[in-house]
N, C-alpha and C positions, 0 to 999 in steps of 0.2 A: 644855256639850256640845262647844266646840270647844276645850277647853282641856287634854280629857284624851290625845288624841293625843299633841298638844305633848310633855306629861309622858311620856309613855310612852316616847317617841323618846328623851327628855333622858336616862332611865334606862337607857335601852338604851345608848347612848353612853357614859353614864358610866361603867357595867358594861365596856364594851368599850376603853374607855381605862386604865383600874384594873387590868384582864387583861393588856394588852399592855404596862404598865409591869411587870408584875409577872414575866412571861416575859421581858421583857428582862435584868430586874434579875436573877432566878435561874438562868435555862436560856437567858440566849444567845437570844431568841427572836426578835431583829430578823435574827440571818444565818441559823438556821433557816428562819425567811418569808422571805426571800431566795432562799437556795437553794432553797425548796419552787416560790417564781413562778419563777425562773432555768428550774428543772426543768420545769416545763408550758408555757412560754415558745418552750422550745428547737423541739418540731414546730411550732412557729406559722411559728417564722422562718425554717426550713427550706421550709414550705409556701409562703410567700411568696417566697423566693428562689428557689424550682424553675423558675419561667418562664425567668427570665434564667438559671440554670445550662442549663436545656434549650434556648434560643437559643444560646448561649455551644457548648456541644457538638454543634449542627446545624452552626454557622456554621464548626467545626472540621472537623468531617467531611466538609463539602461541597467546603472547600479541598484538603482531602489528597486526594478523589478526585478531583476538575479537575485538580490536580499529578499524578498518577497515571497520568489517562487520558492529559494532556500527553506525558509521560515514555516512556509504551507504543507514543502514535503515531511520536511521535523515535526510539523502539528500534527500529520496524518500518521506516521509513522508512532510515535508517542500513542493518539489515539487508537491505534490497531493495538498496540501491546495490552493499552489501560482494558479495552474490551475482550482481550486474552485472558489478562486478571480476572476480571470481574464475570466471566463464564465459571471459572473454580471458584469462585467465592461464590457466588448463588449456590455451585452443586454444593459445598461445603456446610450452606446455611442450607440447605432442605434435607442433609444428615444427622443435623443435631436438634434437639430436642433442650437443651437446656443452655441457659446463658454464657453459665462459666466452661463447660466443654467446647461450647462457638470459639470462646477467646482462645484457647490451646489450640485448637484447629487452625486458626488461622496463621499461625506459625508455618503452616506445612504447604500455604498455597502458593506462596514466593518463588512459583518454579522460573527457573533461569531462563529469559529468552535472548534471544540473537537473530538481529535480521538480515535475510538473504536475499540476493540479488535471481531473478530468474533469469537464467541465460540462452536455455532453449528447452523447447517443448513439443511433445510431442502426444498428440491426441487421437492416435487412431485407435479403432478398437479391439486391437488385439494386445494392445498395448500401449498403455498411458501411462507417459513417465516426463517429471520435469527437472532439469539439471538447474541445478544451482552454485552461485560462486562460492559455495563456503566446502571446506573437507575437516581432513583428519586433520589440518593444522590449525583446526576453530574447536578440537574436540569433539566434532559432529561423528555419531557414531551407527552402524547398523541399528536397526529397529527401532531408530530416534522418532519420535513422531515432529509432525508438521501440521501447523495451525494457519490460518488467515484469521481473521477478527469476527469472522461469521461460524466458524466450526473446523471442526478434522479436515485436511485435504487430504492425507497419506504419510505415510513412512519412507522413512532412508534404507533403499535396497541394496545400494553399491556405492562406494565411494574413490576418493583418491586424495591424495595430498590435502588439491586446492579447489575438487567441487566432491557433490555429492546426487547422488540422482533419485527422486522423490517417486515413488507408484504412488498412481493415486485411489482412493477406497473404493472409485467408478471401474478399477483395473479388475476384471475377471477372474485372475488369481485372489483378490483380497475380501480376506472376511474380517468383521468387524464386531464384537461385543459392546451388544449397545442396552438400555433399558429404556422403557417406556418413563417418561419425566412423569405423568400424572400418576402412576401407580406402582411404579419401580417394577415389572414385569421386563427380566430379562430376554433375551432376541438376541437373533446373530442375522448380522447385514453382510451380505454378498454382492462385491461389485461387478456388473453386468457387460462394462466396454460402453456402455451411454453416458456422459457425463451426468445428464438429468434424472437417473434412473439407480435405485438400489434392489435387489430382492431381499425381504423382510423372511429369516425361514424359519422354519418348524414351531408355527402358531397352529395350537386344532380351531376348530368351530366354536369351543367355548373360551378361548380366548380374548381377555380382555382390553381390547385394542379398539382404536376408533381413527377415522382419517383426520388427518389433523394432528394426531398425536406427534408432539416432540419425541425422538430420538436422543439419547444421551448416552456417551461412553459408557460403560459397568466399571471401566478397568479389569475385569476378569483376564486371564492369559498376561499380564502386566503387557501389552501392547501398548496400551493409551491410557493414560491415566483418565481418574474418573470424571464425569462431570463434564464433559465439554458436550459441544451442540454435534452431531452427526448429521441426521437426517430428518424430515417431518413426511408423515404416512399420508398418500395419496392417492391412492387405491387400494381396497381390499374387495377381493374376487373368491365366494364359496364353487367346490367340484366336489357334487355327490361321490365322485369315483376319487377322489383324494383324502386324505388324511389329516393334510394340511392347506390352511388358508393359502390363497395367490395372494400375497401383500406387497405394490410396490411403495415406495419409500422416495422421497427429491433430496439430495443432498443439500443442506445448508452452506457448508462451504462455498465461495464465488470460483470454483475450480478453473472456468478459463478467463478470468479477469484478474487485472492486477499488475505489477511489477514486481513486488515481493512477496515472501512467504516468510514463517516465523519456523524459528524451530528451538523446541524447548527442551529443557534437561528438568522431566521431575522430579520432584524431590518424592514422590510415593512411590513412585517405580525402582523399590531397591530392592532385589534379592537375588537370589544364587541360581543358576540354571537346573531346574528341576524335568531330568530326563522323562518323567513318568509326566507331567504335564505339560510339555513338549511334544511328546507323543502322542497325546491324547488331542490338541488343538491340532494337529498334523492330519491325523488322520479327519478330523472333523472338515476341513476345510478338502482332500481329497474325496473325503463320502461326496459332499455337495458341489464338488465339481467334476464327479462322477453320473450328476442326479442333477442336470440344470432344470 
């Protein structure tokens, strides 16, 4: 009983050995079965290497868009400086008057920037101040002004080491020396505690102003140097029983957008503390925050 298996198998073998010499020997049959396993082979080894092709093609696409997103922040960054630039360079060309004075001028627009990281914020309205990662060991210093790529956000009121804390022009304490861009008509902007909102002061009735009117620094008080964008006029309100126009004003600035701020070192804003004009913007910004 156990012996007829045995046989059976022997047969079978035999048969299958006899066959395979016999295709080899007439028809090639060993590359034939070659190629036949090669060919059903081929999706095995395929299926088994797709892991590793599909890590291999993750691990590529994640690097190009890290490169990518790197590259977009550089572009944007780069950009916001270039339109930093180019706000002093316009005010500089609608100063001058002749070719060869432009060219000397433009030496002095090269003001230094450096970008800062915003770290926290705070926007209520009694007080609006945004800390940043940069201090005293970036040379960031009181009364520094701060820019975004649209206009003035505010100045450095406190700092330390390794941050610095930015009010901003919307802050209720802050007044600002601004001029009309179309007709250089100086103005003083007072911030309100509204991010969207300036008060434009001590314009009479026959002052020449219109809504719509650009705002631009004066540089007067050397707080901000000149030429940059402030604010654009959006209401203007006459009171027979007042003195002066109700002018509000939208800041230009993106004040709660953003990630960074700039903060520049100009090179016009150089001079020695002058106690009598210290005095004088002191008490200026007390009258009208005495007189909301």
């Amino acid at each position: 009983m156990r012996i007829k298996p045995i046989v059976g198998q022997f047969i079978f073998l035999l048969v299958l050995s006899v066959g395979l010499m016999f295709l080899d020997q007439f028809f090639h049959g060993r590359n034939w079965l070659k190629n036949t396993f090669s060919s059903i082979s081929k999706p095995v080894y395929r299926l088994v290497d797709f892991p590793s092709q599909t890590s291999d093609w993750l691990i590529d696409w994640f690097n190009d868009r890290r490169e990518l997103t790197q590259s977009l922040e550089q572009l944007e960054l780069e950009n916001a400086i270039l339109k930093v630039k180019l706000q002093r360079l316009q005010a500089e060309i609608r100063s001058q008057n002749k070719l060869q004075s432009f060219m000397r001028s433009t030496q002095n627009i090269a003001d230094e920037i450096l970008a800062a990281d915003i770290l926290n914020v705070n926007l209520e309205r009694h007080a609006q101040r945004i800390i940043l990662n940069k201090g005293q060991s970036d040379n960031v210093y009181l009364g520094q002004p701060v820019v975004d790529d649209f206009g003035i956000v505010g100045q450095i009121t406190d700092l330390s080491v390794a941050h610095s804390i930015v009010t901003l022009i919307t802050d209720a304490s802050q007044s600002t020396p601004v001029m009309v861009k179309r007709n250089g008509l100086r103005a003083l902007v007072n911030g309100t505690g509204h991010l969207e909102k300036l008060d434009v002061k001590y314009q009479g009735a026959e002052a020449d102003i219109k809504v719509g009117d650009h705002l631009l620094s004066s540089g007067i008080g050397y707080r901000f140097p000149p030429g940059y964008p402030v604010a654009v006029v959006d209401d203007i309100q006459s009171d027979n029983n007042e003195s002066f126009l109700q002018i509000t004003a939208r800041p230009l600035a993106q004040l709660n957008h953003g990630k960074q701020l700039l903060l520049i070192w100009p090179k016009t804003l150089q001079r020695t503390p002058n106690p009598h004009v210290d005095s004088v913007l002191e008490s200026i910004s007390m009258t009208d925050g005495a007189n909301p």
